[in-house]
N, CA, C and O of each residue as an XYZ file, in Angstrom:
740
protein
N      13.005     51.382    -11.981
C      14.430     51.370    -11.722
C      15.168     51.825    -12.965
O      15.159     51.272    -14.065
N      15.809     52.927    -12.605
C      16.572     53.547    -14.053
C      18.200     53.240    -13.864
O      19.054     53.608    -14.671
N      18.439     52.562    -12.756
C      19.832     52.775    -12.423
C      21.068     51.986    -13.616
O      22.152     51.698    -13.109
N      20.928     51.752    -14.728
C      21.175     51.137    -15.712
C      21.287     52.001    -16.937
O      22.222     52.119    -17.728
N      20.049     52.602    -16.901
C      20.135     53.764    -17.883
C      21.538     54.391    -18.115
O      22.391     54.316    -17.230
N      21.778     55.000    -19.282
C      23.069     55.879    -19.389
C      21.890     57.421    -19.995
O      20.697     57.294    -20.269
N      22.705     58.767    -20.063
C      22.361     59.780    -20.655
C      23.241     60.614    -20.677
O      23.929     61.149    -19.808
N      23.159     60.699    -21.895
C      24.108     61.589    -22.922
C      24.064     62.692    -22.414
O      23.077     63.033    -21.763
N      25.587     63.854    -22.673
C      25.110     64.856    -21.640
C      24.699     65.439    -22.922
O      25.043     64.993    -24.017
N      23.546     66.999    -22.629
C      23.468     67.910    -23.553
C      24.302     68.841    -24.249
O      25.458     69.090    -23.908
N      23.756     69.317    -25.155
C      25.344     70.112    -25.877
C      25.597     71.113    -25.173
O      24.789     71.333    -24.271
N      26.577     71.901    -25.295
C      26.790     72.977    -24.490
C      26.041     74.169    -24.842
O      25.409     74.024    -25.888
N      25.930     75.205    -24.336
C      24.741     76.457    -24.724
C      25.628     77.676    -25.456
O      26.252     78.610    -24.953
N      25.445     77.313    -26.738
C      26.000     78.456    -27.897
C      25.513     79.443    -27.626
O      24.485     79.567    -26.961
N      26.362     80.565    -28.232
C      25.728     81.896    -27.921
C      25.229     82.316    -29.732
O      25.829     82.172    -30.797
N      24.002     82.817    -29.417
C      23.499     83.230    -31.097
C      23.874     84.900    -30.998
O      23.513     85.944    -30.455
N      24.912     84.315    -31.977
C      25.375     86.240    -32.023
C      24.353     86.980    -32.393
O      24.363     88.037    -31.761
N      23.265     86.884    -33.307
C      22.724     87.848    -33.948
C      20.981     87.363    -33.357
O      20.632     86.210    -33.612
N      19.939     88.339    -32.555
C      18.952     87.939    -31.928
C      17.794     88.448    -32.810
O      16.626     88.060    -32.791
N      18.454     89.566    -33.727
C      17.167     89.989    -34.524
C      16.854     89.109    -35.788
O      17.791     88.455    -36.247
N      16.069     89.061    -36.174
C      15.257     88.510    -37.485
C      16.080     88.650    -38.699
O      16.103     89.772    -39.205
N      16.785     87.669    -39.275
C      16.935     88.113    -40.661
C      16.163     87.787    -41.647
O      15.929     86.579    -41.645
N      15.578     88.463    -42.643
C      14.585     87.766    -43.788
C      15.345     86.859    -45.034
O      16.347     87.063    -45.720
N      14.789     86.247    -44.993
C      14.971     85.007    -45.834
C      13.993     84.911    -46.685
O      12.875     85.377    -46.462
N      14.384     84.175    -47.954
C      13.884     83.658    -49.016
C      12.234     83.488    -48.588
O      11.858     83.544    -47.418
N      11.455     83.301    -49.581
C       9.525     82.973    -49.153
C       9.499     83.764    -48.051
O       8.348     83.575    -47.658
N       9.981     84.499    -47.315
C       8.975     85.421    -46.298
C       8.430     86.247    -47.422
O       8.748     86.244    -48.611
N       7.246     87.189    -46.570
C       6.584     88.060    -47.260
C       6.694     89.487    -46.235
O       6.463     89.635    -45.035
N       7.092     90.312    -47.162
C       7.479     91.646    -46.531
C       6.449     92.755    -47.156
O       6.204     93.139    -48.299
N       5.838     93.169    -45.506
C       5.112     94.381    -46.077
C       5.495     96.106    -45.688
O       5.442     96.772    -44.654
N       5.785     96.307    -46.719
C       6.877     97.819    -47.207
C       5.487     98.794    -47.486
O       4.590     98.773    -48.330
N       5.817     99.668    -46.290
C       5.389    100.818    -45.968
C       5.930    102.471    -46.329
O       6.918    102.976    -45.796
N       5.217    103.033    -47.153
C       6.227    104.277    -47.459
C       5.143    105.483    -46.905
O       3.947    105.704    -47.100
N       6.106    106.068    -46.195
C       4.995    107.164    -45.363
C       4.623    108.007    -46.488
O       5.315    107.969    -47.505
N       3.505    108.839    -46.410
C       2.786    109.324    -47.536
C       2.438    108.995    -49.146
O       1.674    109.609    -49.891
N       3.120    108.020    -49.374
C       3.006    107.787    -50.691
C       2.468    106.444    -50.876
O       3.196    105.609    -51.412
N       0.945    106.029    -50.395
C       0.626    104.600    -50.456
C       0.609    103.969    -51.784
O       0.491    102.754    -51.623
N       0.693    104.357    -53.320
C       1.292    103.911    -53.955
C       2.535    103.280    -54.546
O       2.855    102.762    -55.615
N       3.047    103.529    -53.476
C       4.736    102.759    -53.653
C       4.762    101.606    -52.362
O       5.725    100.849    -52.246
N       3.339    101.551    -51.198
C       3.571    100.721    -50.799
C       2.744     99.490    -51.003
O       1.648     99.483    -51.562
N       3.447     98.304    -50.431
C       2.738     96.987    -50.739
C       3.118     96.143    -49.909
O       3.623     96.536    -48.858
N       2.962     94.709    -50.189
C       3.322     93.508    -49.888
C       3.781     92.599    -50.467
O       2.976     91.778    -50.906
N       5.106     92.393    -50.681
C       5.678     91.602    -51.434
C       6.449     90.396    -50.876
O       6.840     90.332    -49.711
N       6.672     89.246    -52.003
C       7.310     87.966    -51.619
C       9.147     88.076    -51.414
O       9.834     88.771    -52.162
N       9.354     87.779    -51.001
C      11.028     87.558    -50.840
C      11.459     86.418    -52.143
O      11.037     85.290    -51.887
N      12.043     86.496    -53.172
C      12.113     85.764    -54.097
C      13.022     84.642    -53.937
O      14.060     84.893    -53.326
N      12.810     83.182    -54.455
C      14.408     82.469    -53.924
C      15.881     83.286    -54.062
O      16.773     83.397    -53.221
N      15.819     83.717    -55.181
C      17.153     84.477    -55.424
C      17.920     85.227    -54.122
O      19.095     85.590    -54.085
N      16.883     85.350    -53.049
C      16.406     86.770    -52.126
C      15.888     88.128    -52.517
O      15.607     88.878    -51.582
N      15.786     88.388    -53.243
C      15.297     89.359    -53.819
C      13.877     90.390    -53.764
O      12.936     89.984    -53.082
N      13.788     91.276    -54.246
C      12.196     91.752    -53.873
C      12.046     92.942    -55.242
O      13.060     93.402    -55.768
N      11.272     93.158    -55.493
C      10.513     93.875    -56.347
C       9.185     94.668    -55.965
O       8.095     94.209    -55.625
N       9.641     96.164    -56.139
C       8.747     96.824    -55.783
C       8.362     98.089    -56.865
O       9.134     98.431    -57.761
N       6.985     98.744    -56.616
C       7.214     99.860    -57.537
C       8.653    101.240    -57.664
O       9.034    101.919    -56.710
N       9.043    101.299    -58.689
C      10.350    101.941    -58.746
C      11.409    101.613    -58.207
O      12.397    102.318    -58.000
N      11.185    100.178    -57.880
C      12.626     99.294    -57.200
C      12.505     98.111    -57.760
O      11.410     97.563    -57.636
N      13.679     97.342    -58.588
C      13.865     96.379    -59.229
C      15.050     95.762    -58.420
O      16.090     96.353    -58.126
N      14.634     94.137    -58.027
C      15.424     93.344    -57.805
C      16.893     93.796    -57.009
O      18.080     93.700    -57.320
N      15.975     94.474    -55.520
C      17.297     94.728    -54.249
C      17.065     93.681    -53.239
O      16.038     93.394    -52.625
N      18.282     93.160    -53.203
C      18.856     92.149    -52.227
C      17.715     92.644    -51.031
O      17.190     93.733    -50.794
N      17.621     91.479    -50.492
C      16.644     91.692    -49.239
C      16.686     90.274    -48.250
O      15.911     90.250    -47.294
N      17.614     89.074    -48.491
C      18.067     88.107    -47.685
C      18.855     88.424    -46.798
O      19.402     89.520    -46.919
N      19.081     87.829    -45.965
C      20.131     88.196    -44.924
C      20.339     89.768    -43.781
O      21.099     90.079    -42.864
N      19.265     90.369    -44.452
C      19.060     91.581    -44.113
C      17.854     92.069    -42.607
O      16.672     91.744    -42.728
N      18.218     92.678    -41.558
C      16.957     92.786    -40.570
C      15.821     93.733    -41.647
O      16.155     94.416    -42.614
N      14.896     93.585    -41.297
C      13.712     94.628    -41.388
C      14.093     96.296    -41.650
O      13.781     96.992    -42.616
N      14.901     96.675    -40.399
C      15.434     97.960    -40.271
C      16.489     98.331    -41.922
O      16.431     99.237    -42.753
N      17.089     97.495    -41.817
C      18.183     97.486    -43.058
C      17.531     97.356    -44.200
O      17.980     98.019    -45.134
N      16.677     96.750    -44.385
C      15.771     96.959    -46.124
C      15.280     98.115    -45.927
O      15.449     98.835    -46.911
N      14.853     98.509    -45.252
C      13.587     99.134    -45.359
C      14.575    100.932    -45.535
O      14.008    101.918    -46.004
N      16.261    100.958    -44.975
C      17.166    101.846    -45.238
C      17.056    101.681    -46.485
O      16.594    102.684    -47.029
N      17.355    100.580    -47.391
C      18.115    100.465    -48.908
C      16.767    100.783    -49.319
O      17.015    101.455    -50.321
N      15.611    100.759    -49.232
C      14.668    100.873    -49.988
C      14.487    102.912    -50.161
O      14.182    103.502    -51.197
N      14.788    103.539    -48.818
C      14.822    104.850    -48.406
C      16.007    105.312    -49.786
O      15.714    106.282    -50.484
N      17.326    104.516    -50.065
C      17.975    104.994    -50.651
C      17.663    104.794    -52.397
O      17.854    105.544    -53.355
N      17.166    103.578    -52.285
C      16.825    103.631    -53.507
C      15.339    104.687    -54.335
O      15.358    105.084    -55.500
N      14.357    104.891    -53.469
C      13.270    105.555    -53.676
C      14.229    107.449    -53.459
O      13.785    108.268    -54.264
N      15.004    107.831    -52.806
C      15.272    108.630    -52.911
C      15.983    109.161    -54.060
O      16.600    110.219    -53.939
N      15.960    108.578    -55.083
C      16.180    109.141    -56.859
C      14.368    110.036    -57.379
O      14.162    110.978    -58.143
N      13.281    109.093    -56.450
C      12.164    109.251    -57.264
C      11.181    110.438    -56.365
O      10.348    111.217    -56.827
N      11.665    110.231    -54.770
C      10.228    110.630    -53.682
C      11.502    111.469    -52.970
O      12.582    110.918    -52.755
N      11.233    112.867    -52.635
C      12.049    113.880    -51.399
C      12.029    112.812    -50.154
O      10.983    112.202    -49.933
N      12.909    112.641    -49.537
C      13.200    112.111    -48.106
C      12.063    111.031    -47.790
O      11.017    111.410    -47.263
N      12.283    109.588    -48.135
C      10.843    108.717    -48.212
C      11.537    108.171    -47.040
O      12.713    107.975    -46.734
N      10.029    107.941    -46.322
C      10.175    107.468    -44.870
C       9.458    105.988    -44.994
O       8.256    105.865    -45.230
N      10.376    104.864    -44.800
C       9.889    103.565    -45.351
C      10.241    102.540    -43.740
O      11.239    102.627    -43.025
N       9.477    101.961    -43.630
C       8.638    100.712    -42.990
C       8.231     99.309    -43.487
O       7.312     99.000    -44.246
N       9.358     98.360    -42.724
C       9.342     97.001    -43.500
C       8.944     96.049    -41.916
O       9.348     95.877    -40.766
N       8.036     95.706    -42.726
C       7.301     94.596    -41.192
C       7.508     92.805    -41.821
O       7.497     92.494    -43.012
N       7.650     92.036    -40.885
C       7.766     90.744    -42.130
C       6.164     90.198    -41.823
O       5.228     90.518    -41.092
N       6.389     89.436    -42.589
C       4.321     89.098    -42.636
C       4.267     87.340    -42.197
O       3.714     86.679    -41.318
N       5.321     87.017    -43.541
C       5.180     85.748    -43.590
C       6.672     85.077    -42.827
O       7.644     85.194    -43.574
N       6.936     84.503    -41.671
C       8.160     84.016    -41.807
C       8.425     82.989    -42.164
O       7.622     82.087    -41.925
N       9.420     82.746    -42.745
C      10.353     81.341    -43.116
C      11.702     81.551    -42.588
O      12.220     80.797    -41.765
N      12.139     82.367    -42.973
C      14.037     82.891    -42.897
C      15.105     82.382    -43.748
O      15.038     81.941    -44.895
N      15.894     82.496    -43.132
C      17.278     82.137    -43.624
C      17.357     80.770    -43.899
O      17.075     80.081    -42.919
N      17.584     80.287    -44.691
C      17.892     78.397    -45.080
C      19.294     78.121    -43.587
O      19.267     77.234    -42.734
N      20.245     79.114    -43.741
C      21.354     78.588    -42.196
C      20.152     78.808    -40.982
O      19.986     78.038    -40.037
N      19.501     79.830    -41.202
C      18.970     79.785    -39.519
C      17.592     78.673    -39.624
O      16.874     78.507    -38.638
N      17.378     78.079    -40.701
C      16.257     77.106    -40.063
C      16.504     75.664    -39.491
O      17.594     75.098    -39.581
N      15.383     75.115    -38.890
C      15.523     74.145    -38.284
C      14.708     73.101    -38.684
O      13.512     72.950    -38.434
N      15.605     72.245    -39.459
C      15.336     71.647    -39.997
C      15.237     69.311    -39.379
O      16.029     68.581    -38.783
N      13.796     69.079    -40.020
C      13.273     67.752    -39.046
C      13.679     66.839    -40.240
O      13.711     67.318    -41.374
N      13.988     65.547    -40.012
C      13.602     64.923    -41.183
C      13.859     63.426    -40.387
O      14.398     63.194    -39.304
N      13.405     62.760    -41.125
C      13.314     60.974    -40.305
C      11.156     60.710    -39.809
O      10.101     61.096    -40.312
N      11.466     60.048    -38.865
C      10.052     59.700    -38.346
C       9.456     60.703    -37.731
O       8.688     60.520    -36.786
N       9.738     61.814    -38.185
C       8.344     63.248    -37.357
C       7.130     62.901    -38.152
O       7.256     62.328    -39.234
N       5.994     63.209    -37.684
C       4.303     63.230    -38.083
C       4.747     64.184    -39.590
O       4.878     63.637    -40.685
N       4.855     65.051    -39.458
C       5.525     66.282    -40.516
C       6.835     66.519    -40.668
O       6.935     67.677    -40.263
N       7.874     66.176    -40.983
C       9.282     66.516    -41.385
C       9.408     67.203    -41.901
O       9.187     66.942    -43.084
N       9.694     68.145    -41.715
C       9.960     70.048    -42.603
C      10.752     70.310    -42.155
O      11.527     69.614    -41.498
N      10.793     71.815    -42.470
C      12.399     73.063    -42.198
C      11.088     73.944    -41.686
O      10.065     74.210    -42.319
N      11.572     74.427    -39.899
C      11.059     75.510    -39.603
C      11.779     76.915    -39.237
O      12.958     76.867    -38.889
N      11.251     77.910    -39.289
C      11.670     78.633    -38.963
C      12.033     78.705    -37.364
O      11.195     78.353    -36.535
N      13.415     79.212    -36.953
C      14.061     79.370    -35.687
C      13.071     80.693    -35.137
O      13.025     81.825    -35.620
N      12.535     80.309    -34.318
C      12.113     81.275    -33.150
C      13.314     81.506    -31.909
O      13.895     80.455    -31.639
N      13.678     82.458    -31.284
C      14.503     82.442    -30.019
C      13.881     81.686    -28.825
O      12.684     81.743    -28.542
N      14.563     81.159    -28.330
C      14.380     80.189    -27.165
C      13.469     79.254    -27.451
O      12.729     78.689    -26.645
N      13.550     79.044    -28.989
C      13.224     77.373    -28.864
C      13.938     76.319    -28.437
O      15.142     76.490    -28.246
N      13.243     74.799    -28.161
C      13.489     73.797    -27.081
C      13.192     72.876    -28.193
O      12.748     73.135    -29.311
N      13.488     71.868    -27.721
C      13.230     70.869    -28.475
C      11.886     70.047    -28.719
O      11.567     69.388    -29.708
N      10.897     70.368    -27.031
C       9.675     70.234    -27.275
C       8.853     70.830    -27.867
O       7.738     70.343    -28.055
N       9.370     72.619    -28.523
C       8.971     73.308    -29.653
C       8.955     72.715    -30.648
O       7.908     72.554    -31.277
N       9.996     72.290    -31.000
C      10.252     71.590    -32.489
C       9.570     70.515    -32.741
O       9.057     70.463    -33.858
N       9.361     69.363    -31.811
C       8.354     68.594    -32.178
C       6.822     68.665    -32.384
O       6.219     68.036    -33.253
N       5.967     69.950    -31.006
C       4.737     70.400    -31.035
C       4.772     70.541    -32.501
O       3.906     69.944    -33.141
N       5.674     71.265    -33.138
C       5.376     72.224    -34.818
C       5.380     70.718    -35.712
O       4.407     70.495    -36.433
N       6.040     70.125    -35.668
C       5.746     68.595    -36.197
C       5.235     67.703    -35.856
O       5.774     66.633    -36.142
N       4.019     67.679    -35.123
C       3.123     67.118    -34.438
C       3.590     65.741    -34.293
O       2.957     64.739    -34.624
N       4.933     65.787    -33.689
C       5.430     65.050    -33.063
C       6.509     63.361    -33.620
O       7.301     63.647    -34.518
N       6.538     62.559    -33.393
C       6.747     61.409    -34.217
C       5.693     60.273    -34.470
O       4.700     59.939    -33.822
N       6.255     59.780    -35.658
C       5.640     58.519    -35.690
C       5.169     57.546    -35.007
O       5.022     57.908    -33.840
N       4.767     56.161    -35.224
C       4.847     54.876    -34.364
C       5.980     54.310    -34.842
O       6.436     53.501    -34.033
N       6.608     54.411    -35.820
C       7.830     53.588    -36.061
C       8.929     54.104    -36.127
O       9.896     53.604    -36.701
N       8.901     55.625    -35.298
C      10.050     56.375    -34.903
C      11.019     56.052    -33.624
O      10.777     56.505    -32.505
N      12.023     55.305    -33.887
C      13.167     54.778    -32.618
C      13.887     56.386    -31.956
O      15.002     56.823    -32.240
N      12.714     57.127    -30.892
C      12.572     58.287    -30.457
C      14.232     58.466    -29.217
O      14.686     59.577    -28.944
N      14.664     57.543    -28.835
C      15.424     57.823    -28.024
C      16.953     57.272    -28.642
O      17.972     56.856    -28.092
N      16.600     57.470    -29.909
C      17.966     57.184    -30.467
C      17.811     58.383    -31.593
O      18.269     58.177    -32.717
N      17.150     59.663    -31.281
C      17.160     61.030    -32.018
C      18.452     61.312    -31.914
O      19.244     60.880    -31.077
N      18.675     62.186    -32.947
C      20.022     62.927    -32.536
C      19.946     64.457    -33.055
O      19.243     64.476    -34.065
N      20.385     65.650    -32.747
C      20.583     66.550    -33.230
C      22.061     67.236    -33.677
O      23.000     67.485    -32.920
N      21.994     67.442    -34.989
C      23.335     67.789    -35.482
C      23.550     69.485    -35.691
O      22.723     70.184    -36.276
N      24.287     69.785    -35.348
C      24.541     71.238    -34.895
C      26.249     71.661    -35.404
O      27.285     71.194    -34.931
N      26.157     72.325    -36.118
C      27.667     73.362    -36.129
C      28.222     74.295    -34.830
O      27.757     75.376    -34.467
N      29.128     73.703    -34.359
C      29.502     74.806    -33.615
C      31.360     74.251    -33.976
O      32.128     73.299    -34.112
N      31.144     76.272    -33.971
C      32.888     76.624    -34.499
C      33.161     75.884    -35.732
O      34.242     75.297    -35.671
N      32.528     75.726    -36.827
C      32.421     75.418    -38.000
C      32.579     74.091    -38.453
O      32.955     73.782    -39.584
N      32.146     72.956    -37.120
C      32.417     71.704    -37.064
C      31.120     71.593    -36.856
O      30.439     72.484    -36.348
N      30.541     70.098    -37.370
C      29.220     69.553    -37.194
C      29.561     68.492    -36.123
O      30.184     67.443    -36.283
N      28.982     69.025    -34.929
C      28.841     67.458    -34.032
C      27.314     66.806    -33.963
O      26.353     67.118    -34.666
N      27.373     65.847    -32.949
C      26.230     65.019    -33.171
C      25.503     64.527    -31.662
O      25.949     63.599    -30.986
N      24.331     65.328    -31.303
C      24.388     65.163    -30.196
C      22.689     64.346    -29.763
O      21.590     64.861    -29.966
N      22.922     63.164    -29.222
C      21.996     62.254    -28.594
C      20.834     63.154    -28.254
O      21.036     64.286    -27.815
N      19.354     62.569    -28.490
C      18.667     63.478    -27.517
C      17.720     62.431    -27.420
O      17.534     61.557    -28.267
N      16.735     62.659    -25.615
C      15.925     61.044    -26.179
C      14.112     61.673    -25.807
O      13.424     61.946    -24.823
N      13.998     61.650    -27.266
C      12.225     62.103    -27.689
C      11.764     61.320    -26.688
O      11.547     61.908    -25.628
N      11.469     59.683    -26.743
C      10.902     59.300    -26.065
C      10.361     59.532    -24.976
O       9.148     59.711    -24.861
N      11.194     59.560    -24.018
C      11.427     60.089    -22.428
C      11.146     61.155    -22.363
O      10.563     61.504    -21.337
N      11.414     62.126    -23.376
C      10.890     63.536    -23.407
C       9.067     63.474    -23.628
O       8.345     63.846    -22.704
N       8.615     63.088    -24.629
C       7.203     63.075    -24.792
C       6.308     62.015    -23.933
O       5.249     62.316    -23.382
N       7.102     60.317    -23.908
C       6.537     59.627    -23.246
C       6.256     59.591    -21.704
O       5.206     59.290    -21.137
N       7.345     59.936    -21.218
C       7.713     60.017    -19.915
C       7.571     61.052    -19.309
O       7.325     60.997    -18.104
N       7.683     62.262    -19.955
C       7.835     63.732    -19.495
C       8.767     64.022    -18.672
O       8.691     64.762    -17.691
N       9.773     63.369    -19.111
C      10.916     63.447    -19.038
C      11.821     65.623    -19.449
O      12.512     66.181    -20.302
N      11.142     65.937    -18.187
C      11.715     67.241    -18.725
C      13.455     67.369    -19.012
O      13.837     68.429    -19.507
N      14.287     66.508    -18.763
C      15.714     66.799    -18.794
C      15.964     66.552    -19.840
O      17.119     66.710    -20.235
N      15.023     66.099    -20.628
C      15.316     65.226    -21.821
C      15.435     66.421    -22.833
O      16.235     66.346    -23.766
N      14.400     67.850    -22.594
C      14.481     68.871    -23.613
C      15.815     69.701    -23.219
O      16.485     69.941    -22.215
N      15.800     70.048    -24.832
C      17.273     71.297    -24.602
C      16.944     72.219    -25.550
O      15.928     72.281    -26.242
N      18.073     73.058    -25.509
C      17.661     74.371    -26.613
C      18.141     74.255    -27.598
O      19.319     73.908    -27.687
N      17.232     74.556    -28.859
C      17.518     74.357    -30.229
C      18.323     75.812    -31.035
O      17.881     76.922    -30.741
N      19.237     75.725    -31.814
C      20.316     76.532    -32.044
C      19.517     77.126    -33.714
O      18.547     76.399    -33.928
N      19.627     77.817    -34.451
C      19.060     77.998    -35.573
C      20.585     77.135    -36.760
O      21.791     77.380    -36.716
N      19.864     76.194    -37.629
C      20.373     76.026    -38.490
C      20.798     73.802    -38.286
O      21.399     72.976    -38.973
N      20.001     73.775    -36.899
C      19.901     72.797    -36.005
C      19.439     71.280    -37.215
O      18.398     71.486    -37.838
N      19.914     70.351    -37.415
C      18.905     69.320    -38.011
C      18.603     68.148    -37.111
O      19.566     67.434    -36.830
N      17.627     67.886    -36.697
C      16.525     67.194    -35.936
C      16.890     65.769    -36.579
O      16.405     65.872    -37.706
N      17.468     64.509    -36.491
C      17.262     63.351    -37.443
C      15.977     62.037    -36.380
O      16.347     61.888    -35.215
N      15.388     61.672    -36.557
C      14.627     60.712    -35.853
C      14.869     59.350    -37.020
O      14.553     59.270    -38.207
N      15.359     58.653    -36.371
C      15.574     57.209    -36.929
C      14.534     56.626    -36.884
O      13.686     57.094    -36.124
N      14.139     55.186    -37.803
C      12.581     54.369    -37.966
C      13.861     53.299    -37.039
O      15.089     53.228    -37.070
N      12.600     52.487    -36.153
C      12.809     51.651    -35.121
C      12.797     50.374    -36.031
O      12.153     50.285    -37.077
N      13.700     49.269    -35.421
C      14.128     48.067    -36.468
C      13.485     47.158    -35.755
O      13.804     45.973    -35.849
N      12.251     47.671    -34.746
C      11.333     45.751    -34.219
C       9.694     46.641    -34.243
O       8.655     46.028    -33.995
């Protein structure tokens, strides 16, 4: 008998303006230069954002798609190589510190993951192999910016993992923080 129960409604469904990949800090980008495999490699994304390559020193490379470095890299190598035809694949993702999604409280693993599109909330926990035993799961909440305000919205793990409770999952926004409270009995 649930007729007692209350449930919070879910948040409303933001629209993510931007669907492509931006690289972020610790990814690893591997930069391809057509004919000239000495100028290409695999390099780290630096905290700064940054990247370092042969005949390229320290060009911005945060916030940027794949397509767009891999232009600035065309412009910058074009002082050294006739018309360089360059190719940026990401290797390693992490992303953007705004677009990750970040766990912290009673998950098995509490980290910052990287936002995949059409993640759910039962994504986010699989990647944190889930909660604790002394995680108070249906008093989760997820805190989210929308329109440059942080609200705070109920979500209940429990019912979601215990119960299989599918209504219980919703879609996770990039930049999302996950809080799981420790249970007080």
């Amino acid at each position: 008998m649930g007729g007692c129960a209350t449930r919070a409604p879910l948040p409303p469904q933001t629209q993510v303006t931007n669907p492509d990949y931006l690289i972020g800090p610790g990814d690893s980008v591997n930069i391809m230069v057509w004919r000239n495999p000495e100028v290409s490699m695999s390099v780290p994304v630096r905290p700064d954002g940054k990247i370092t390559t042969p005949l390229v020193e320290d060009l911005p490379a945060a916030g940027k798609t794949p397509t767009e470095l891999a232009r600035d890299i065309e412009k910058a190598l074009a002082k050294f190589i006739q018309q360089p035809v360059v190719t940026v694949i990401v290797t390693n993702f992490v992303g953007n510190f705004s677009e990750q999604i970040r766990v912290v409280g009673q998950a098995a693993k509490p980290q910052a993951l990287p936002y995949r599109r059409d993640m759910s909330l039962m994504d986010v926990l699989i990647a944190v192999g889930g909660v604790t035993e002394f995680a108070a799961g249906n008093r989760a909440s997820v805190i989210r910016t929308v329109d440059g305000k942080q609200q705070k919205f109920n979500v209940r793990l429990d019912d979601l993992i215990k119960e299989g409770d599918i209504s219980a999952n919703m879609p996770m926004r990039p930049g999302d923080v996950l809080v799981i409270p420790e249970s007080f009995f």
